[in-house]
LOTIMI-606877 format. One record per residue (C-alpha): x, y, z; residue number from 0. Coordinates in nm, 2 decimals. Example, Ala and Ser with C-alpha at 12.3 -4.5 7.8 and 13.67 -1.06 7.14 Angstrom:
<rs>
R | 1.23 | -0.45 | 0.78 | 0
R | 1.37 | -0.11 | 0.71 | 1
</rs>
This chain:
<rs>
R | 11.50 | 1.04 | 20.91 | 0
R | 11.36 | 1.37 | 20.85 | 1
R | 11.28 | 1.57 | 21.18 | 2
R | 10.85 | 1.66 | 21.27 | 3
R | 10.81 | 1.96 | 21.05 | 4
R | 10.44 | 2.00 | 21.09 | 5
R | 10.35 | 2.18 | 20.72 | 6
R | 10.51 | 2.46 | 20.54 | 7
R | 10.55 | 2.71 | 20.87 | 8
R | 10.65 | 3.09 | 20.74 | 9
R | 10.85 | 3.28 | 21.06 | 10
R | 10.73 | 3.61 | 21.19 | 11
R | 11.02 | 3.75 | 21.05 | 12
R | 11.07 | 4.04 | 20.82 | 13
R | 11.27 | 4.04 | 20.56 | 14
R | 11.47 | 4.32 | 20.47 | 15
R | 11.42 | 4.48 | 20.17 | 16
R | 11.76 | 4.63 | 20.03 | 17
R | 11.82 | 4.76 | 19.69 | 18
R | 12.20 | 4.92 | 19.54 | 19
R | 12.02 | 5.13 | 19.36 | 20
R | 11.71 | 5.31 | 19.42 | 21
R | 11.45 | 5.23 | 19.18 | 22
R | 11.18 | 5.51 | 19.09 | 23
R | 10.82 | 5.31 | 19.08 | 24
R | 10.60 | 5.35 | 18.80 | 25
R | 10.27 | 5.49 | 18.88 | 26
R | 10.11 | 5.17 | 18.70 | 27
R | 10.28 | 5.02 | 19.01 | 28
R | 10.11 | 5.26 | 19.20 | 29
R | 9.80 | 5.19 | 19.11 | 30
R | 9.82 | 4.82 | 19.15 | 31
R | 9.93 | 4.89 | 19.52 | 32
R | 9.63 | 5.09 | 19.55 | 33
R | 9.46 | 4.81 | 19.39 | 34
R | 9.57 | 4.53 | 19.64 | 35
R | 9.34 | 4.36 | 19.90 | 36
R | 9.46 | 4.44 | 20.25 | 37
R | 9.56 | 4.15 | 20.44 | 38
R | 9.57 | 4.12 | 20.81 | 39
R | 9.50 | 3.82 | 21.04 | 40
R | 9.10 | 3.83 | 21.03 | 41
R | 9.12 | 3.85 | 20.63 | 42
R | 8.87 | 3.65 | 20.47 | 43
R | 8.77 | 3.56 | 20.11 | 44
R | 8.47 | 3.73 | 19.93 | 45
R | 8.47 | 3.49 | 19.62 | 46
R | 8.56 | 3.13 | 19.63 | 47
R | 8.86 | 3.10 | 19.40 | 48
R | 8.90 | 2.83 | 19.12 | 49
R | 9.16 | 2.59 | 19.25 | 50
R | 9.51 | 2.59 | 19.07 | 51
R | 9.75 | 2.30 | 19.16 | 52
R | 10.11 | 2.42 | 19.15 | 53
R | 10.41 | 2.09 | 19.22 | 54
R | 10.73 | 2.24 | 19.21 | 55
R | 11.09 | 2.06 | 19.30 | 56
R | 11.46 | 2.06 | 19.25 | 57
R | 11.59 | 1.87 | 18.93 | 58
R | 11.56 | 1.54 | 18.96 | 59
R | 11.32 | 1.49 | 19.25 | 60
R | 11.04 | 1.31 | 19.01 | 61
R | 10.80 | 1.64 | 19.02 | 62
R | 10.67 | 1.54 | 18.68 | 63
R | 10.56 | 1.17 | 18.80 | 64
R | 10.38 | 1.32 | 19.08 | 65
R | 10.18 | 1.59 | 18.87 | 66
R | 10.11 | 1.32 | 18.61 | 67
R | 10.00 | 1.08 | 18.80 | 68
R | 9.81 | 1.35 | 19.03 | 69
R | 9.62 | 1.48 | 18.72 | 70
R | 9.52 | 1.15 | 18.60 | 71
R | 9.35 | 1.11 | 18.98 | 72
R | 9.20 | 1.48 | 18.93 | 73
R | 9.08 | 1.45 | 18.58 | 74
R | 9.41 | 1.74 | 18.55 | 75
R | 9.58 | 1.90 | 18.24 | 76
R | 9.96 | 1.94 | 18.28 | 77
R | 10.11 | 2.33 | 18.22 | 78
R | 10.48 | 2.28 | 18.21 | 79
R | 10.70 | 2.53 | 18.35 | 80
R | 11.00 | 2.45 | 18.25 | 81
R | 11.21 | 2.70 | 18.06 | 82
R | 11.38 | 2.47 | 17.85 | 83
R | 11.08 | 2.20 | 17.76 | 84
R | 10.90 | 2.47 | 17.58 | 85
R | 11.19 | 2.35 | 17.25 | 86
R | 11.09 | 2.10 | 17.06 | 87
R | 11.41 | 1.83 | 17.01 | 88
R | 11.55 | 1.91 | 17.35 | 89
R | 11.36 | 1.58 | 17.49 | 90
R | 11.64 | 1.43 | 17.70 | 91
R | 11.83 | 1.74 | 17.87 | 92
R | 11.49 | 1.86 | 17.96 | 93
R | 11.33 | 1.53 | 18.13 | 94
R | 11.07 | 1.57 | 17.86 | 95
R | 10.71 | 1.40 | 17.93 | 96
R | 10.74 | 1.13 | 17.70 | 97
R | 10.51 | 1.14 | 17.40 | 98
R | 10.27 | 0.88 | 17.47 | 99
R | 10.26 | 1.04 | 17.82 | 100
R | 10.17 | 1.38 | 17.68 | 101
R | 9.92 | 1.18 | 17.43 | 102
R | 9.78 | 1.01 | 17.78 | 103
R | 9.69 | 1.32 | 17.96 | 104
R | 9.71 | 1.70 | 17.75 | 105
R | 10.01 | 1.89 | 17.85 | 106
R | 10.06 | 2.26 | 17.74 | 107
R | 10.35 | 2.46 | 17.68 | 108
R | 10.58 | 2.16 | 17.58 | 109
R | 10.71 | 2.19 | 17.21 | 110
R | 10.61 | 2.50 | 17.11 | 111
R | 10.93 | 2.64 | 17.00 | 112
R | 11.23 | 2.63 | 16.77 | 113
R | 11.57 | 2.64 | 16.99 | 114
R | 11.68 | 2.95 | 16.80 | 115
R | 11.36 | 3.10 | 16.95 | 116
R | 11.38 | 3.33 | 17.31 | 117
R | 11.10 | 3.32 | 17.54 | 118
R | 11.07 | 3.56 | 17.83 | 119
R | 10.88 | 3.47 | 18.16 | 120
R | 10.63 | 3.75 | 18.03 | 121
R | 10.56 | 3.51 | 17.76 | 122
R | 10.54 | 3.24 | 18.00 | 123
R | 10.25 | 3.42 | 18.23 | 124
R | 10.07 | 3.48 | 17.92 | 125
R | 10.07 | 3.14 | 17.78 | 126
R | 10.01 | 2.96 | 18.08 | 127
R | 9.70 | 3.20 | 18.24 | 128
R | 9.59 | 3.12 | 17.88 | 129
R | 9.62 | 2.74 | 17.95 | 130
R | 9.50 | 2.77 | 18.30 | 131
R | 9.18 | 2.93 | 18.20 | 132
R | 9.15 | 2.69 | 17.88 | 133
R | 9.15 | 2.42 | 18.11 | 134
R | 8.90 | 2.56 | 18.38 | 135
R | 8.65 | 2.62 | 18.13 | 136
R | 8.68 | 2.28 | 17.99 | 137
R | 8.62 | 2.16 | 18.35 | 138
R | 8.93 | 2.03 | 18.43 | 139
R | 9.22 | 2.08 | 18.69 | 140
R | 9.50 | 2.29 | 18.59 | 141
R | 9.82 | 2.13 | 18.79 | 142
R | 10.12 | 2.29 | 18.69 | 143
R | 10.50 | 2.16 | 18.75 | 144
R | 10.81 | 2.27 | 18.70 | 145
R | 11.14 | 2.40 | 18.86 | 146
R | 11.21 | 2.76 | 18.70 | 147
R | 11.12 | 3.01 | 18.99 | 148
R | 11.07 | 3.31 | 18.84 | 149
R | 10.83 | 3.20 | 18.63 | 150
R | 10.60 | 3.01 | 18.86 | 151
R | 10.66 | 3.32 | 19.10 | 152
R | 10.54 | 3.54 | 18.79 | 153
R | 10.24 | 3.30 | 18.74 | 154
R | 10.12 | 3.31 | 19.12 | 155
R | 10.13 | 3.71 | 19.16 | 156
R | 10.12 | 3.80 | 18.84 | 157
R | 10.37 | 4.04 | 18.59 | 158
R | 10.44 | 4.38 | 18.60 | 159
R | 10.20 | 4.64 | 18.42 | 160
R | 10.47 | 4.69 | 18.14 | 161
R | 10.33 | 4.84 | 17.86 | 162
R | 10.35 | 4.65 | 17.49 | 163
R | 10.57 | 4.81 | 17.27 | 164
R | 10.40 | 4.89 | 16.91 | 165
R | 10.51 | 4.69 | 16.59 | 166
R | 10.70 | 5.04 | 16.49 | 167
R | 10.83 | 5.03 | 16.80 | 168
R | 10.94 | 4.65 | 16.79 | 169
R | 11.08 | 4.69 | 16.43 | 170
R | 11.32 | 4.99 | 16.51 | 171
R | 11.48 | 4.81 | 16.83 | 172
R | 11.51 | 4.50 | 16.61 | 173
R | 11.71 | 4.70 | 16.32 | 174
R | 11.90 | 4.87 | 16.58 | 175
R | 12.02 | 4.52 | 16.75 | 176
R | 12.05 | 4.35 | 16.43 | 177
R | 12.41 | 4.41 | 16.36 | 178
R | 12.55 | 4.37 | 16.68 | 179
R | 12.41 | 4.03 | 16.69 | 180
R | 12.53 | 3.93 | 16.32 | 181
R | 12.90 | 4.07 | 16.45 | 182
R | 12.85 | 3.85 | 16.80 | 183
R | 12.94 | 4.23 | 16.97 | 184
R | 12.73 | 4.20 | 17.26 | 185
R | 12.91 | 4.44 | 17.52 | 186
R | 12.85 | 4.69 | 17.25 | 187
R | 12.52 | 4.67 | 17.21 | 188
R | 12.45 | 4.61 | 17.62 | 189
R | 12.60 | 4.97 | 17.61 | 190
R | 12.34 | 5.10 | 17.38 | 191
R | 12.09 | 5.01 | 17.59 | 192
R | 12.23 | 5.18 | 17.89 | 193
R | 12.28 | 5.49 | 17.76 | 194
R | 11.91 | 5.44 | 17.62 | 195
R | 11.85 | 5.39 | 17.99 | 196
R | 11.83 | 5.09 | 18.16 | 197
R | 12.17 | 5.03 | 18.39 | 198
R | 12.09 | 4.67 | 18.46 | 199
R | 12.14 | 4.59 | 18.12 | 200
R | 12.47 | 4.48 | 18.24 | 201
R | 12.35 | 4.24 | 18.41 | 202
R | 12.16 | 4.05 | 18.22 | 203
R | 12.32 | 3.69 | 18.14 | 204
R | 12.57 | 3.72 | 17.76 | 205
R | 12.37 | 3.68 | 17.46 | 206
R | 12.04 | 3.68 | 17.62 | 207
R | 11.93 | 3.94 | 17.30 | 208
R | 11.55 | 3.83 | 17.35 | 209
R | 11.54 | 4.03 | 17.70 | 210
R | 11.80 | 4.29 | 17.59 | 211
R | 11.56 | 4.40 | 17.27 | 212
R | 11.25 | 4.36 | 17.52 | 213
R | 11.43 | 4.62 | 17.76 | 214
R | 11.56 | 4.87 | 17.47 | 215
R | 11.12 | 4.83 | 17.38 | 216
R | 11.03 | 4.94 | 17.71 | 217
R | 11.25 | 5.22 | 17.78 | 218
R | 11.13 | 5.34 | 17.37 | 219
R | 10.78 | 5.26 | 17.47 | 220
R | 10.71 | 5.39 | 17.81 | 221
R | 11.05 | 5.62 | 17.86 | 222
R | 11.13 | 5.43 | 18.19 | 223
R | 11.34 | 5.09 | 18.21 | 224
R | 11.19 | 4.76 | 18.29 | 225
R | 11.30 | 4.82 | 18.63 | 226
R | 11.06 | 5.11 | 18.69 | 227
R | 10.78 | 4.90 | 18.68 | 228
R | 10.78 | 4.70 | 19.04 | 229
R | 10.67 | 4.33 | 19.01 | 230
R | 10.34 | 4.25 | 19.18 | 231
R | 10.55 | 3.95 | 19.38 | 232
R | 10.74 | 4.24 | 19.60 | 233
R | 10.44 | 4.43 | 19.70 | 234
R | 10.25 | 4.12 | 19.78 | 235
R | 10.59 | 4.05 | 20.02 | 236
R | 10.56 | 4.41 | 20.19 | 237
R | 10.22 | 4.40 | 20.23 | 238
R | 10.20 | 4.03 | 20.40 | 239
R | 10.49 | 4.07 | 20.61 | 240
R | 10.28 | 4.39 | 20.72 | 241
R | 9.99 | 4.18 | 20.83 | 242
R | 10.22 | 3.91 | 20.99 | 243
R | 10.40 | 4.17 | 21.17 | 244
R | 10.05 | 4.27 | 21.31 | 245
R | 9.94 | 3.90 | 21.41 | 246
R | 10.10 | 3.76 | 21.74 | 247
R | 10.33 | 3.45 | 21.71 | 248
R | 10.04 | 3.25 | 21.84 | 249
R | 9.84 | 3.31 | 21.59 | 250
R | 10.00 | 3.24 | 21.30 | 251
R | 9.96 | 2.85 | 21.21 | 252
R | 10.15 | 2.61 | 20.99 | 253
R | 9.84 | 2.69 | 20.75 | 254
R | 9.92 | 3.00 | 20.68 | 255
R | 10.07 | 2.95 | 20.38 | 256
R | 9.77 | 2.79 | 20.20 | 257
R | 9.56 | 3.11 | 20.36 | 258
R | 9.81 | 3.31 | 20.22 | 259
R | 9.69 | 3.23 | 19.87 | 260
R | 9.37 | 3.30 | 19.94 | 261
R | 9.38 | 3.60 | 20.16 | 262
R | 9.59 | 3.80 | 19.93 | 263
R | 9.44 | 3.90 | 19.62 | 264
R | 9.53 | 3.66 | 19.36 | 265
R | 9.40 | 3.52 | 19.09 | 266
R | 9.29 | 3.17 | 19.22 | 267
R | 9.38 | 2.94 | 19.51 | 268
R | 9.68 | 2.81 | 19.46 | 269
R | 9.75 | 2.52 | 19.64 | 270
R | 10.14 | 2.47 | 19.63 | 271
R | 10.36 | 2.22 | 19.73 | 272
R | 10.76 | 2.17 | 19.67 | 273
R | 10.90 | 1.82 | 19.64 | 274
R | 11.25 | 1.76 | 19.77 | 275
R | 11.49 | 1.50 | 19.91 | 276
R | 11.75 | 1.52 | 20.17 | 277
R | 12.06 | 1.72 | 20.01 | 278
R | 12.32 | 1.43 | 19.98 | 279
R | 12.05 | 1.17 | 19.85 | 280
R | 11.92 | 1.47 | 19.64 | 281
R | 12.30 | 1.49 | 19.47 | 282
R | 12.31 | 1.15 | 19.42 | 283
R | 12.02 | 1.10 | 19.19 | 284
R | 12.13 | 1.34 | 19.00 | 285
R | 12.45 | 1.24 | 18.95 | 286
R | 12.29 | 0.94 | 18.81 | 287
R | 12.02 | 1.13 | 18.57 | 288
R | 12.34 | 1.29 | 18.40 | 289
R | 12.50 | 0.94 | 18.33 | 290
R | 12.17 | 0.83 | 18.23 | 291
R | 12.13 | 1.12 | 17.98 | 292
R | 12.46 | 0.99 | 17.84 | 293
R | 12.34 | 0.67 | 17.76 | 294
R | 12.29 | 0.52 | 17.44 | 295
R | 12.33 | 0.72 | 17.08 | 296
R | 12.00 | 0.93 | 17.09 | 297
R | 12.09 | 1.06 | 17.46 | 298
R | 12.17 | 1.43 | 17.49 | 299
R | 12.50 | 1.42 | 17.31 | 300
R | 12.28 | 1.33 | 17.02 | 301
R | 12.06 | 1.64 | 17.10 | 302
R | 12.35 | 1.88 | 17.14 | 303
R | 12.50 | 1.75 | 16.80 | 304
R | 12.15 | 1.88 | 16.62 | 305
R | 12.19 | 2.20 | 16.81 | 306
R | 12.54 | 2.24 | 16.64 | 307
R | 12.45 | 2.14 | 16.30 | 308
R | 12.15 | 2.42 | 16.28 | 309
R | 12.38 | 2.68 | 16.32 | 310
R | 12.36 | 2.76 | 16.71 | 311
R | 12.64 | 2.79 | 16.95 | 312
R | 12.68 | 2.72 | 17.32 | 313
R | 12.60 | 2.99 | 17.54 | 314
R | 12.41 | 3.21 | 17.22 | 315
R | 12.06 | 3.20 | 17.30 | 316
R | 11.80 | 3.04 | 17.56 | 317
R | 11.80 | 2.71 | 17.44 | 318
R | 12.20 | 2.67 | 17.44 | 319
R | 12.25 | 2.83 | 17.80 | 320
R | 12.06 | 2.54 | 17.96 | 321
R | 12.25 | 2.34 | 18.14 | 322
R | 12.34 | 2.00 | 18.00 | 323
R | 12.32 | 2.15 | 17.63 | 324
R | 12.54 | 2.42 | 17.67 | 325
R | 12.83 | 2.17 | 17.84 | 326
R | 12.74 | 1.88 | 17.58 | 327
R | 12.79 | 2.18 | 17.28 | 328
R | 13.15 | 2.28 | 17.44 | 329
R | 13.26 | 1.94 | 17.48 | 330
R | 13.14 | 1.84 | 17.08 | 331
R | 13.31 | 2.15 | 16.95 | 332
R | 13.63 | 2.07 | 17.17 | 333
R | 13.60 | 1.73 | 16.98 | 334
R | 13.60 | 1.83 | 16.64 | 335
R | 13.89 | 2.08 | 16.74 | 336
R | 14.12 | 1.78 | 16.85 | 337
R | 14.01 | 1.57 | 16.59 | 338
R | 13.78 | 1.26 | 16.84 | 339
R | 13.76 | 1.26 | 17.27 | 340
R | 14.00 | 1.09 | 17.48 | 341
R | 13.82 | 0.93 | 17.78 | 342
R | 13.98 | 1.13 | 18.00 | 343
R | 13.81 | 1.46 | 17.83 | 344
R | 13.50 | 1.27 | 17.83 | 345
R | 13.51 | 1.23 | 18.23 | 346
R | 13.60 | 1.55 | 18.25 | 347
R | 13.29 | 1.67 | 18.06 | 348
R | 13.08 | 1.49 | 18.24 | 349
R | 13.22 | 1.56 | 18.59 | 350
R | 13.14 | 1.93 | 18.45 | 351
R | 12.78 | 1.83 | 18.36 | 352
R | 12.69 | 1.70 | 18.70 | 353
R | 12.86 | 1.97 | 18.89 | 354
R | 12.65 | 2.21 | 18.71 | 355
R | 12.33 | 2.02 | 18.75 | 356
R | 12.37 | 2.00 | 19.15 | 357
R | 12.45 | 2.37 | 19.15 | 358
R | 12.15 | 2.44 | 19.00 | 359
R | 11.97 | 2.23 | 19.23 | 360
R | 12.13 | 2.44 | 19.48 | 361
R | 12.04 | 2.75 | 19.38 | 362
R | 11.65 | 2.60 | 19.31 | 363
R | 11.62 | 2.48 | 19.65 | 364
R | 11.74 | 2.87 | 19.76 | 365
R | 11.50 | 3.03 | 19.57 | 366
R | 11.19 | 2.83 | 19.68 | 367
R | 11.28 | 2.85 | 20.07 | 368
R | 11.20 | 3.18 | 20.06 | 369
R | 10.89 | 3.14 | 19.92 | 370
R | 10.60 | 3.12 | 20.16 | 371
R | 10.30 | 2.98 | 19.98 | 372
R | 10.48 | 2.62 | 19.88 | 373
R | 10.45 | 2.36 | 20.12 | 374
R | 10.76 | 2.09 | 20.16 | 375
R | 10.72 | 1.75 | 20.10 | 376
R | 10.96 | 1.46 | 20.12 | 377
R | 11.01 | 1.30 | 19.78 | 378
R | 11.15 | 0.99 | 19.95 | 379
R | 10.80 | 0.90 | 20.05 | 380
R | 10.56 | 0.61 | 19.93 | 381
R | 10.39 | 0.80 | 19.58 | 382
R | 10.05 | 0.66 | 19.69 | 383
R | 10.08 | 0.83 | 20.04 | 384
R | 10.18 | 1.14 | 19.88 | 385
R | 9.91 | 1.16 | 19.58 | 386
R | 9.63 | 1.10 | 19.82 | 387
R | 9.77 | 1.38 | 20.05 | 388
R | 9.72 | 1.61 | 19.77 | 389
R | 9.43 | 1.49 | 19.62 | 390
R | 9.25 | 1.55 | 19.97 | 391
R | 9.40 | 1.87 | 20.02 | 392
R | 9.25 | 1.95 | 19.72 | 393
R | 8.89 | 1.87 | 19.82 | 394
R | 8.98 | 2.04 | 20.18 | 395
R | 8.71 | 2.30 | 20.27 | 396
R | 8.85 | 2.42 | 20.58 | 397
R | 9.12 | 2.70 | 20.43 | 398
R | 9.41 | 2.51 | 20.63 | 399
R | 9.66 | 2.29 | 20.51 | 400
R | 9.91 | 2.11 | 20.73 | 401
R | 10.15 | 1.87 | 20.61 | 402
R | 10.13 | 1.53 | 20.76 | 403
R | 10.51 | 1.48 | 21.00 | 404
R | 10.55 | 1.16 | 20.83 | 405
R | 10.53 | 1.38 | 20.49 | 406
R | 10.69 | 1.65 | 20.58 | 407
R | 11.10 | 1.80 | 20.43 | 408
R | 11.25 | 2.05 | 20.66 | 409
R | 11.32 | 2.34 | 20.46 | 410
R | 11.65 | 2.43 | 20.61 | 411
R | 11.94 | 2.18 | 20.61 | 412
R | 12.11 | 2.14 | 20.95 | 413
R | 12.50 | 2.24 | 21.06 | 414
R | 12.52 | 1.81 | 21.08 | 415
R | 12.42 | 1.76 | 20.73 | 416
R | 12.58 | 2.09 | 20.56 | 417
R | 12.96 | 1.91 | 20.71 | 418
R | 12.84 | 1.62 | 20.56 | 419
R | 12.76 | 1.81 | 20.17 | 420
R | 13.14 | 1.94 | 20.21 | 421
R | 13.31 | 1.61 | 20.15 | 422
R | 13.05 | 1.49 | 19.86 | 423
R | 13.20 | 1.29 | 19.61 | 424
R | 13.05 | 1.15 | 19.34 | 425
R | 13.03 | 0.81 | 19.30 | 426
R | 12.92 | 0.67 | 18.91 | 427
R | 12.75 | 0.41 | 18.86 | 428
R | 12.77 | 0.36 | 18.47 | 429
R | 13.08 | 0.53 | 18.34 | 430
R | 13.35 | 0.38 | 18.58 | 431
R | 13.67 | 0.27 | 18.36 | 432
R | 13.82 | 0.39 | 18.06 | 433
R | 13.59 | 0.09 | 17.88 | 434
R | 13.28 | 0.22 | 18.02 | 435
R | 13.27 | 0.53 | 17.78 | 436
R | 13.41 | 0.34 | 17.47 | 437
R | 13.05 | 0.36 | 17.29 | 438
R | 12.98 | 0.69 | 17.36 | 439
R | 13.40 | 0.77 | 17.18 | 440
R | 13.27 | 0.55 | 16.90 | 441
R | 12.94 | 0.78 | 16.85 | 442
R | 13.20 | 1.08 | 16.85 | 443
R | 13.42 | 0.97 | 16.58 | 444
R | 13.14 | 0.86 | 16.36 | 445
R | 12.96 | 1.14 | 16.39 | 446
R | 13.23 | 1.39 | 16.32 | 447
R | 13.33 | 1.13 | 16.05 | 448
R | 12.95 | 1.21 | 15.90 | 449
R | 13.03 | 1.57 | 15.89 | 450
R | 13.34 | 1.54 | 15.74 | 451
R | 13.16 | 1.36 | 15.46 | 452
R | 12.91 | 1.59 | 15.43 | 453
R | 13.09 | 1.88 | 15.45 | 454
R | 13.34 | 1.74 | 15.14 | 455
R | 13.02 | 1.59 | 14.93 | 456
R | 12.90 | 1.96 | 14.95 | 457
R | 13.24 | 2.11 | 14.81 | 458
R | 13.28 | 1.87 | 14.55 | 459
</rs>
């Protein structure tokens, strides 16, 4: 049983803010710190805010239920902020809303792309304020769920004052990238760009060509890299920890992190709330979802199959470096390489598949613990108890929000429980014996056995 965590508290700690590399700021940076509402513990609100609704979670905590269920109780539109649900045909990987649940309640920003297409979380805070404001003025409640961090953090305090690069300027960096990415020489170009100017070019993840053209734009645009122009996130950070460092211990409350939202100068009041389960269980249902996504012959084999046959490779582009796809694509190619799957390779595959997936619920649960303005609930609660929780907080006229104890998920996982993560083993439930995965060997050898034919019927 979860220990009393009385709502999301934030510590009166700093945090400190190191850097490799010293960045030079942009002045439009400057002028949005200059811009920035003060905050200190007295602050108050001049404008009532329009509410936002933000649910976000690990993978596989059943965030999506919640905001669609909490949106049918709220007369809500869904935004999804999911990197990868934005492609149309990645349904399964994805934990796609299903199509008569998206033609139930409206949701935006599922389906509007092709998988060889890159988005950018610049994209994303454009298309989603869009929605959010789309919805407001229809009179409606924007709740919007999802698990990718940085674009929800980009959505909350907003994107850096880049400037847009001209259609000149976008047609010359697109000619100049061109024939690195027919030749597949990434390094090579990812050195163009730095000399252009931007040293963290080399860091960006391989193949990730959407962000490397958007940085060469920049740098041709502005004649500063991307990382000259500070993100409004890190100077919200400096100026609250500021204020907190001014109030006494006793006066900061559990609260504080709803006030937060609306103290600082943002957009709306965002009323934010993370769903999680205890670690171990948390593994465990995951574990699960991958066997489930493996099940039957339209599961996410079947999705990573169509990804092949278009003409895209594992690892090449957004679409193919999210996880499930990009181990399902390197597991069909290894397949057609040895001619079919033993069931050994297939167990090995999806071993692979959920090891990723609980990594990347690891590294989700990091990122979102050190964000202050969500509030931790525990997913392993009654649905009802937690939907009228939220729906009240939403109605809440005080500026305080405490989380119920009998609601409440630590944020930090205890030295007891982090001995008990290190001899995790996973424990199927549908693939268990070598007969267990005989369907899913059959799908492989028939559909290789299709391509074969179609690949002869076109040489003929």
């Amino acid at each position: 049983m979860v220990s009393g965590f009385r709502g999301l508290r934030a510590c009166c700690v700093r945090f400190s803010h190191t850097a490799a590399i010293p960045l030079p700021i942009h002045s439009s940076a400057l002028s949005f710190r200059r811009r920035l509402f003060v905050t200190n513990c007295s602050a108050s609100v001049a404008r009532k805010k329009e509410k936002v609704i933000v649910i976000s979670g690990p993978t596989g905590a059943g965030k999506s239920r919640l905001a669609l269920e909490l949106a049918k109780r709220l007369n809500g539109e869904i935004i999804s902020a999911d990197s990868v649900q934005v492609y149309r045909g990645l349904d399964v990987g994805s934990a796609k809303p299903s199509l008569s649940e998206r033609k139930e309640l409206p949701h935006h920003l599922v389906d509007i792309l092709r998988p060889s297409e890159g988005y950018s979380v610049g994209k994303f805070f454009e298309d989603a304020r869009q929605a959010t404001r789309d919805i407001l003025n229809n009179g409606r409640v924007p709740v919007v769920t999802g698990g990718t961090g940085l674009y929800l953090r980009w959505y909350i305090y907003g994107k850096p004052d880049v400037p847009k690069a001209s259609p000149e300027i976008t047609s010359e960096v697109y000619s100049k990238l061109a024939h690195f990415q027919k030749d597949v020489d990434w390094d090579a170009a990812v050195q163009l760009v730095v000399k252009a100017g931007d040293p963290w070019a080399q860091s960006l993840p391989t193949n990730d060509w959407y962000r490397l053209r958007r940085s060469l734009e920049i740098i041709k645009a502005s004649g500063s890299p991307p990382s000259a122009f500070q993100v409004p996130y890190d100077l919200f950070r400096e100026q609250f920890d500021s204020s907190v460092t001014d109030c006494s211990l006793d006066n900061y409350s559990s609260g504080d992190a709803h006030e937060e939202s609306e103290s600082m100068n943002l957009d709306y009041e965002f009323i934010c709330f993370f769903l999680s389960s205890q670690r171990m269980e948390l593994y465990r249902l995951i574990d699960f979802r991958c066997e489930d996504m493996l099940s039957g012959s339209d599961g996410i084999l079947s999705e990573a199959r169509w990804l092949l046959d278009i003409g895209l490779l594992p690892n090449s582009n957004s679409a193919t470096r999210a996880i499930g796809y990009r181990q399902a694509m390197e597991y069909l190619l290894g397949c057609k390489q040895r001619g079919g799957s033993s069931s050994e390779e297939f167990y090995a595959f999806l071993c692979e598949f959920q090891k990723a997936s609980r990594n990347f619920a690891k590294r989700q649960l990091t990122w979102f613990r050190n964000e202050r303005i969500y509030h931790w609930i525990d997913a392993s609660k009654p649905m009802d108890e937690v939907l009228n929780f939220i729906y009240d907080s939403y109605y809440n006229q005080n500026g305080s929000l405490t989380v119920p104890e009998s609601l409440s998920m630590e944020r930090e996982i205890s030295s007891r429980r982090k001995s008990e993560l290190k001899g995790y083993r996973t424990k199927n439930r549908r693939f268990i014996s070598e007969y267990d995965c005989s369907g899913v060997l059959d799908w492989i050898r028939r559909a290789e056995g299709e391509n074969a034919a179609k690949l002869m019927s076109i040489h003929r």
